[in-house]
C-alpha positions in Angstrom: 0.0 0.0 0.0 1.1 3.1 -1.2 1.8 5.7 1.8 0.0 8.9 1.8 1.7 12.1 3.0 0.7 12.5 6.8 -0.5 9.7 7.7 0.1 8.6 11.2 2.7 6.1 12.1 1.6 4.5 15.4 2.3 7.8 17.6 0.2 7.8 21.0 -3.6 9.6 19.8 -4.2 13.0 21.1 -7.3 14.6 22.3 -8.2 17.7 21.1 -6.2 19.9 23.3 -3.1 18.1 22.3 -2.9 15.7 25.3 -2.5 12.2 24.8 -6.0 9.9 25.1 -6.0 6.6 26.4 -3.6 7.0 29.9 -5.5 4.2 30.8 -4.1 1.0 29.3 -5.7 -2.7 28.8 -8.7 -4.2 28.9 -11.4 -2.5 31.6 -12.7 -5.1 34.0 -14.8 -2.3 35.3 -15.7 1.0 35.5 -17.3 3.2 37.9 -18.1 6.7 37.7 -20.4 9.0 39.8 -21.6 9.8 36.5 -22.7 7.4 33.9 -25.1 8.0 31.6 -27.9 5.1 30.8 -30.3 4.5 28.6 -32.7 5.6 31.4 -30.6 8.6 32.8 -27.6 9.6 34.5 -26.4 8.4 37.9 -23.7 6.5 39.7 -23.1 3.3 38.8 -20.2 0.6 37.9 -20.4 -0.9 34.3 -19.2 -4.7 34.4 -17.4 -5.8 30.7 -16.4 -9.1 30.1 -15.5 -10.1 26.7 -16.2 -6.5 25.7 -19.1 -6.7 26.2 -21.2 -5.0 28.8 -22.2 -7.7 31.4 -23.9 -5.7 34.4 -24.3 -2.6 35.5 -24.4 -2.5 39.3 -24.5 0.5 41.9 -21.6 2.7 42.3 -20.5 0.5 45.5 -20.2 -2.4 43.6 -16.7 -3.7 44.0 -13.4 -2.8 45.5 -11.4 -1.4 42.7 -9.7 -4.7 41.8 -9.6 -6.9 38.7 -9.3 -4.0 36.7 -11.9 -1.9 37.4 -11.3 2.1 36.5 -12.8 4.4 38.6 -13.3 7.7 36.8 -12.4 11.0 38.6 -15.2 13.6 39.8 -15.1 15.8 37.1 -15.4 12.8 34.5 -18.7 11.6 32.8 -19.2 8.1 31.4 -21.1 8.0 28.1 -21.8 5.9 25.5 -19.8 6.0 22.6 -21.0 7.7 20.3 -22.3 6.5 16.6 -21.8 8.7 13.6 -24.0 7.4 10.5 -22.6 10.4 8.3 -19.0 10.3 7.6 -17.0 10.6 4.2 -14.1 8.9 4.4 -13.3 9.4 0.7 -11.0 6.1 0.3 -10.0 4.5 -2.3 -9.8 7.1 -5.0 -9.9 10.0 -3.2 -7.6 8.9 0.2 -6.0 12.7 -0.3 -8.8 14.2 0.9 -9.5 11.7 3.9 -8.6 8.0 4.3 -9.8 5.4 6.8 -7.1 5.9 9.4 -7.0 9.7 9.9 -11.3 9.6 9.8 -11.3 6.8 12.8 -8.2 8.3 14.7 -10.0 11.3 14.6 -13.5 10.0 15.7 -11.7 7.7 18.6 -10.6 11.4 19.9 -13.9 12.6 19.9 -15.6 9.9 21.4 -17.1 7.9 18.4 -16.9 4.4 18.3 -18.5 3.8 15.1 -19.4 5.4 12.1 -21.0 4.6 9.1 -19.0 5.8 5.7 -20.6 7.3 2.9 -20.7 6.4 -0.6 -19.2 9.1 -2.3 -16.6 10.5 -2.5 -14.3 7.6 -3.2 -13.5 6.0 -6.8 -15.5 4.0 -7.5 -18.5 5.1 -5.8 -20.4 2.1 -3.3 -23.4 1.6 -5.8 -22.8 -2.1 -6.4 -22.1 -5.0 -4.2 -18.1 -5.6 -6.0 -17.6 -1.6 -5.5 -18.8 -2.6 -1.5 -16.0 -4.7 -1.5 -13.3 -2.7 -2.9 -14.2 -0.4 0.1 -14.1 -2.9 2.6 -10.9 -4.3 1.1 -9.2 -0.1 1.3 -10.2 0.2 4.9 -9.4 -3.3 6.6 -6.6 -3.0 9.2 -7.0 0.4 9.3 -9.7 1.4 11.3 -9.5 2.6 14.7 -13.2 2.4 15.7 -16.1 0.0 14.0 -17.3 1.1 10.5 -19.8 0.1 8.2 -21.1 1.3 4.8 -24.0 3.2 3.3 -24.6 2.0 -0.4 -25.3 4.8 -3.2 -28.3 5.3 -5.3 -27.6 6.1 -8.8 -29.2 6.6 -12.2 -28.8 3.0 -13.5 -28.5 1.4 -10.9 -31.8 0.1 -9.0 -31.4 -3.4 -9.5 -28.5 -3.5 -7.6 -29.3 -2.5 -4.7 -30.8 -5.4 -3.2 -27.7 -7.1 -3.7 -26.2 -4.1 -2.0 -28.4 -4.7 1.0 -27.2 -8.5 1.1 -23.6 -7.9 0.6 -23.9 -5.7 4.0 -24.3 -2.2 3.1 -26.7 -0.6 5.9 -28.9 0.8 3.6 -28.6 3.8 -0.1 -27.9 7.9 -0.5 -29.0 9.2 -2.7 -29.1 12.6 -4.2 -31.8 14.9 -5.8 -30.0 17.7 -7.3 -26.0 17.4 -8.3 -23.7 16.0 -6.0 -20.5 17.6 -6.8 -18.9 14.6 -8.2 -19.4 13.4 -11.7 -19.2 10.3 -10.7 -22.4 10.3 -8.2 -25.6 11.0 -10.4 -28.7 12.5 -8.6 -32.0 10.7 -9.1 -34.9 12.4 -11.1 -38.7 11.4 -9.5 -39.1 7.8 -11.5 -35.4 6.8 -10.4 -36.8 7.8 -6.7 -39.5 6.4 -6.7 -37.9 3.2 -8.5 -35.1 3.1 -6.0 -37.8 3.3 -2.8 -39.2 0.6 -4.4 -36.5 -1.6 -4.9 -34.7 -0.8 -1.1 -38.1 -1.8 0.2 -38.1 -5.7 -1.3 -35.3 -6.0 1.3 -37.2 -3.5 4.2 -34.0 -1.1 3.1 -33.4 2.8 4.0 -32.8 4.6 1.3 -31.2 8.5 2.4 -31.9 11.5 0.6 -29.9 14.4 0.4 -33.5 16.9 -0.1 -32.3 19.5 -2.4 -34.6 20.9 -4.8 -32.6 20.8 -8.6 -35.7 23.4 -10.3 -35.9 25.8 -6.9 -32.4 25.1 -6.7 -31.6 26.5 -10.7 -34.5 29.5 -10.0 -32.3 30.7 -6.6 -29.0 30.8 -8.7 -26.6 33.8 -8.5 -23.0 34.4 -7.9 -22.4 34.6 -4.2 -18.5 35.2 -4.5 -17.1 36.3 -0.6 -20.9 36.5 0.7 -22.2 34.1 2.7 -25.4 35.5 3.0 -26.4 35.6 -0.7 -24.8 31.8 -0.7 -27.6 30.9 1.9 -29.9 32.5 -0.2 -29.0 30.5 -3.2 -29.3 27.3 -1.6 -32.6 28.8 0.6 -34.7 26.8 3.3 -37.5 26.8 0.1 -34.7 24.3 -2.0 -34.7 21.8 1.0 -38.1 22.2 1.7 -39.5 21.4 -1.7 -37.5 18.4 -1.8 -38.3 16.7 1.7 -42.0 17.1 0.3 -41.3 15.5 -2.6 -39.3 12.6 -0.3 -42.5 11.9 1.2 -45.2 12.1 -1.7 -42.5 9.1 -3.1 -42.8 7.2 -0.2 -46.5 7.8 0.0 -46.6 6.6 -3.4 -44.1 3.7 -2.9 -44.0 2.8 0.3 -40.2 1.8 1.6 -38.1 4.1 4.2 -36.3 7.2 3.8 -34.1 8.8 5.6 -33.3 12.6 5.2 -29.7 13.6 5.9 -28.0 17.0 7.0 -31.7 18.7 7.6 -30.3 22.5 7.7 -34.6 24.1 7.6 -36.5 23.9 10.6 -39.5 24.0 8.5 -38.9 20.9 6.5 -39.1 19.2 10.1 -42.6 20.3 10.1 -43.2 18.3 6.6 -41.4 15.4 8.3 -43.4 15.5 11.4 -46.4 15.5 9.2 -45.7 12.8 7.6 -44.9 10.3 10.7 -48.4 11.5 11.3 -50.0 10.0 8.5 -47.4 6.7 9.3 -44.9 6.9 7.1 -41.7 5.7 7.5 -39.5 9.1 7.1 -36.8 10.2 10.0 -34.5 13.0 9.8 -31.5 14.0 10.7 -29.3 17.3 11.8 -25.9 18.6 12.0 -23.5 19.9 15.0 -23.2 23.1 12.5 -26.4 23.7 11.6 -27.4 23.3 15.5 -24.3 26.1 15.8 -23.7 28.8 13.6 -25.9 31.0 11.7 -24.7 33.4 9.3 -26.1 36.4 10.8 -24.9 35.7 14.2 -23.5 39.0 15.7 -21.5 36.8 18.2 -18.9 34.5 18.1 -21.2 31.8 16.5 -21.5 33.8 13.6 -20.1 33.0 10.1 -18.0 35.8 8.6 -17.8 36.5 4.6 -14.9 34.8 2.7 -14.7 31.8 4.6 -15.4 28.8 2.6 -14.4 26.2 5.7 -18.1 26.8 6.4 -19.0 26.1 3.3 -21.4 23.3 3.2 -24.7 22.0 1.2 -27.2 22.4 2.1 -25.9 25.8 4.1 -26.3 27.3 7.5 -28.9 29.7 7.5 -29.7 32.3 10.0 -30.3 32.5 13.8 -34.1 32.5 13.8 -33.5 29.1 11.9 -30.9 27.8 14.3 -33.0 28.3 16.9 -35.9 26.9 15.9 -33.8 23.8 14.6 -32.8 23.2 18.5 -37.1 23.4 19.0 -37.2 20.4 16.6 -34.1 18.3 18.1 -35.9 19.0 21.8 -39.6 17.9 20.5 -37.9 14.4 19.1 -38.2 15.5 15.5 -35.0 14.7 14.7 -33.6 10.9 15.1 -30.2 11.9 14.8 -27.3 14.7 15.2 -23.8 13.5 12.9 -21.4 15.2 11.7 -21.9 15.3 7.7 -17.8 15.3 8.2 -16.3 15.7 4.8 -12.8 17.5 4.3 -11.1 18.7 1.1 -7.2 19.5 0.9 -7.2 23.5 1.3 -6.6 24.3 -2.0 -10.1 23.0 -3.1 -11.5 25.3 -0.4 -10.0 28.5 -2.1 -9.3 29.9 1.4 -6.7 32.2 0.3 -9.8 34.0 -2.2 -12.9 33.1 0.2 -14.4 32.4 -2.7 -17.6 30.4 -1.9 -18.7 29.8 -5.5 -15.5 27.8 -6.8 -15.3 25.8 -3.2 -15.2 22.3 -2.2 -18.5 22.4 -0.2 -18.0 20.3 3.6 -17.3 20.7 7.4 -14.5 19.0 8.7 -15.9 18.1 12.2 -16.0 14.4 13.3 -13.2 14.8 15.8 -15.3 18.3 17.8 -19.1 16.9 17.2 -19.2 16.1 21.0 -18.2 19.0 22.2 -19.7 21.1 19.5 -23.6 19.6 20.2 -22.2 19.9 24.1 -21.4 23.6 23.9 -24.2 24.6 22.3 -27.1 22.1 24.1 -26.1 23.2 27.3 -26.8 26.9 27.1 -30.0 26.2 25.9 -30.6 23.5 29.0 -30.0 19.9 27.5 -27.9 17.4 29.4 -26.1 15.0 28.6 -28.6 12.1 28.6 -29.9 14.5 25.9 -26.4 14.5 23.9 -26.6 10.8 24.3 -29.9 10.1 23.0 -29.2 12.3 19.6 -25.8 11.4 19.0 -25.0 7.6 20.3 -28.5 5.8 20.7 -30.8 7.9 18.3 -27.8 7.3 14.6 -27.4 3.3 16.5 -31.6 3.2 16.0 -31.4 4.2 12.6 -28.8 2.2 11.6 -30.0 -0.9 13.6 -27.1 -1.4 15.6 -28.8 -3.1 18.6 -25.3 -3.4 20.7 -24.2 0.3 19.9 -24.8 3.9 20.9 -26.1 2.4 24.6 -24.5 1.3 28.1 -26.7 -1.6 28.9 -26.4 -5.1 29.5 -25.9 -7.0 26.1 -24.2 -4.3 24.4 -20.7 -4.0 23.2 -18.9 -2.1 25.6 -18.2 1.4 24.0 -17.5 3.7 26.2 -16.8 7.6 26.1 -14.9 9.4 29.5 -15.6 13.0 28.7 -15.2 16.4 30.8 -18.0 18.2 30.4 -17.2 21.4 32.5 -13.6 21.5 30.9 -12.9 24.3 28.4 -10.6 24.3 25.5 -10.1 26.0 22.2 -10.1 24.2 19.1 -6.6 24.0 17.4 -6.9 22.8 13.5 -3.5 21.3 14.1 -4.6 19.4 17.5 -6.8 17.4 15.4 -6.5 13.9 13.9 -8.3 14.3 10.5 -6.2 15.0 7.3 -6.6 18.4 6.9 -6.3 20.9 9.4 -9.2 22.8 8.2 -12.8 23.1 10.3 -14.9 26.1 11.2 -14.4 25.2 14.5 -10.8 26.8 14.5 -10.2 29.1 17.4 -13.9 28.5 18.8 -14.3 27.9 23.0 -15.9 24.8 23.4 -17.0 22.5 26.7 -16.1 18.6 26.8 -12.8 17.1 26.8 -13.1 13.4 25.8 -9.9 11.7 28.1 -10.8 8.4 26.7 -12.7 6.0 24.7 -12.8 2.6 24.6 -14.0 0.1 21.9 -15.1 -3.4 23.4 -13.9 -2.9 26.4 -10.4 -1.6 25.5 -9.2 2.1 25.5 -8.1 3.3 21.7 -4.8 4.6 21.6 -4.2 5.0 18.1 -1.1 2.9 18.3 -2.9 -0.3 16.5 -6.4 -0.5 14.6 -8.3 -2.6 16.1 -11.8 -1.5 15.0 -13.4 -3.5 12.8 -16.0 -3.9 9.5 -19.5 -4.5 10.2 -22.2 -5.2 8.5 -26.0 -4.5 8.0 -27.9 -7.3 10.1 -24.7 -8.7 12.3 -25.4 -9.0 15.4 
C-alpha cells in the first residue's frame, strides 16, 4: 500500500487539546463513575465488561477497585460512545482528501466508536455489491473504531441495490439535485420512486440528500465572498420542496427514507407530518447547523470569505438555528452527525474566500461532541440528551442493537468525557487529514480523556476496529 503524506505512524492519539488519550491502558474489568449516563438517565453506577461486552451494571459501591476496574475522577462523565452514520471517508480514490485511518483516529478522539461511511466521495462510488468490496478491502486493518457502509443510489442502478443490501451495506444515498462529483448522479422522480421501491423488497433505508434541482436552478446567483447571498441560493425553500417531494414518493411507494443534513427547521414540520399519516420518514441534523448562523453577531457567527463553512445544504440564520434546536428538543430529529467531509485546502479557495468555486464540507467528526455539548447546554439539555441524539438515536437508525447504549448485552463502547472543561479548538490538534474546520479558534466545553471500543481504550497505536455489516449481530 502506497503511503499517503501525513499519515500517522503509530504515535500515541491525542485529544483535542493536544494531550494524549488513552492513559488508561488494557482491557477494563470495570468501571465506575459517579456519572454514567444510561439508557434511562444519569447516575452512579459501575459498568461490568467481560468479553467486551457489557455484562452488568451494578451501583456505584459495587466492587473494590480490583480486577481491573477504572474508577473515573469527579469531574469525569461516562457515556456511551457515540455513533456517527454520516461520515466521508473518501477512500479509495480520493484517500488525499481523507482516508480510513486519519477519519477513525479522529472519531476515537472525539468519542465515536462507530461510524458509518458514505458512498461518495471515493472511486469507485459504493453503488454495487463488487464496488462494497473494494471499500471494505481499502479500509481493513486500518480502522480505529467500527465502521460500516451506506450503499449509493444512482441513475442506473436500481437493480442493484438489493444485492447491495445482502452484501452488507446498511442501507442507499441518494441525491436529488447534483452532487459535486461526476461520478455520483442525482435521481430524477421515476429513479426515486424506482429506488424506494427496490430498497423496500429488502425493508432497506434509502437517504436523501432533499435539495430541490428546479428551486435550486431559480435561486442561482454568484455569491462570491458573501455568505449571506450563498444561503440565499441554496434557501430553506430548495430543502423544503424536496423533503415534500421525499414523502409524496414514499406515499406513493411505500419503503423508508431517511433525510440527511436537515439545515430548515420547517422541513421538520413536513417530516413531522408525515410520521403522522405513518410513514416511515426520519431525519437528521448537524453539529453546525445546530451552531452557527450566518447572521450571528457573536462569536457563532459565520463571517464573509470563509469557505471552511461552506457546506450543502448551508447554514442559514439565527431564527432558523433556533428553531432547529425546538425540533431536536420535540424528538423530530432521530439523529445529530457530523456530515464530516474534508477537502485539501486548496479545493476550499481559502486564500480568495471564494464560496462559489469551493469544495462544499465541514470538517468536524473529531469536535461533534463538544460542539452539540457547547451549544445544548446553554439552551438547558444534558447530557442524557447529547446521548440520546448522538449515540443511541444514529445506533436506531442504523440498527445497531449493541451500539450507541450502556446496557447489558451491548458492546462495551464507552466515552470518559469532561464536560465542564474548556478548551479551544486547534486545527493542528486534530487527527483528520486536513487541518481545516470552522471550528478553528472557537471555545468549546467537553474534553473526551478516553474511549474505549469493546472494552479496550483506543490509543491509536494499533487498529483494532473493525468492519461490520448490516444485520450482524
Amino acid at each position: 500500500m502506497t503511503a499517503v503524506p501525513g499519515e500517522p505512524a503509530g504515535e500515541p492519539m491525542t485529544g483535542p487539546t493536544g494531550v494524549p488519550t488513552g492513559g488508561r491502558t488494557g482491557a477494563v474489568g470495570a468501571v465506575r463513575g459517579r456519572r454514567v449516563v444510561l439508557p434511562d438517565g444519569e447516575r452512579p453506577a459501575t459498568v461490568v465488561v467481560r468479553d467486551g461486552t457489557v455484562a452488568a451494571v451494578h451501583a456505584f459501591a459495587w466492587g473494590d477497585g480490583r480486577d481491573g476496574t477504572v474508577t473515573l475522577a469527579d469531574d469525569e462523565v461516562l457515556l456511551p460512545g457515540l455513533v456517527d452514520t454520516h461520515v466521508h471517508c473518501n477512500e479509495p480514490g480520493r484517500t488525499h482528501w481523507e482516508g480510513f485511518a486519519t477519519a477513525t483516529r479522529a472519531a476515537a478522539a472525539g468519542g465515536i466508536t462507530t461510524i458509518i461511511d458514505m458512498p461518495l466521495n471515493s472511486i469507485p462510488p459504493t453503488t454495487t455489491a463488487a464496488a462494497l468490496a473494494v471499500k471494505r478491502a481499502a479500509a481493513a486493518g486500518q480502522v480505529h473504531v467500527d465502521v460500516g457502509f451506506w450503499g449509493g443510489a444512482v441513475p442506473g442502478n436500481a437493480e442493484d441495490l438489493p444485492g447491495l443490501l445482502d452484501a452488507g451495506a446498511f442501507g442507499a444515498k441518494c441525491f436529488l439535485c447534483p452532487s459535486g462529483v461526476e461520478e455520483f448522479g442525482h435521481l430524477d422522480e421515476p429513479g426515486l420512486d424506482l429506488a424506494l421501491t427496490r430498497l423496500a423488497e429488502r425493508n432497506g433505508l434509502l437517504l436523501v440528500h432533499a435539495e430541490d434541482p428546479v428551486t435550486l436552478e431559480r435561486h442561482a446567483r454568484p455569491a462570491g465572498r458573501q455568505y449571506d447571498i450563498f444561503a440565499l441560493q441554496r434557501s430553506q425553500d430548495v430543502e423544503n420542496v424536496a423533503v415534500a417531494r421525499v414523502v409524496d414518493a414514499v406515499r406513493r411507494c411505500g419503503g423508508r427514507a431517511h433525510i440527511v443534513h436537515v439545515s430548515s427547521a420547517a422541513s421538520l414540520g413536513v417530516v413531522a407530518a408525515a410520521r403522522a399519516e405513518g410513514l416511515a420518514v426520519t431525519a437528521e441534523t448537524c453539529p453546525h447547523y445546530l451552531s452557527f448562523a450566518f447572521d450571528d453577531p457573536g462569536e457563532w457567527g459565520v463571517p464573509d470569505g470563509a469557505p471552511q463553512f461552506k457546506c450543502c445544504p448551508p447554514i442559514h440564520d439565527a431564527e432558523n438555528r433556533e428553531a432547529l434546536w425546538e425540533a431536536v428538543a420535540a424528538g423530530a430529529v432521530d439523529a445529530v452527525v457530523s456530515d464530516h467531509s474534508p477537502a485539501p485546502a486548496d479545493l476550499k479557495h481559502l486564500d480568495a474566500g471564494d464560496l462559489d468555486a469551493a469544495w462544499g464540507g465541514i470538517a468536524s467528526v473529531q469536535v461533534s461532541l463538544p460542539a452539540v455539548w457547547t451549544a445544548a447546554r446553554r439552551r438547558g439539555h444534558g447530557l442524557p440528551d447529547v446521548a440520546r441524539w448522538m449515540a443511541s438515536g444514529p445506533a436506531d437508525l442504523a440498527e445497531l442493537a449493541r451500539k450507541g447504549r450502556i446496557a447489558v448485552g451491548a458492546d462495551a463502547d464507552l466515552c470518559v468525557l469532561t464536560p465542564d472543561e474548556e478548551w479551544v479548538v486547534d486545527p493542528a490538534a486534530l487527527h483528520h487529514r486536513h487541518a481545516v474546520t470552522p471550528y478553528a479558534g472557537r471555545r468549546l466545553c467537553g474534553v473526551v480523556r478516553a474511549t474505549y471500543l469493546r472494552g479496550e481504550p483506543v490509543t491509536g497505536d494499533r487498529p483494532r476496529g473493525r468492519l461490520i455489516s448490516r444485520g450482524a449481530p
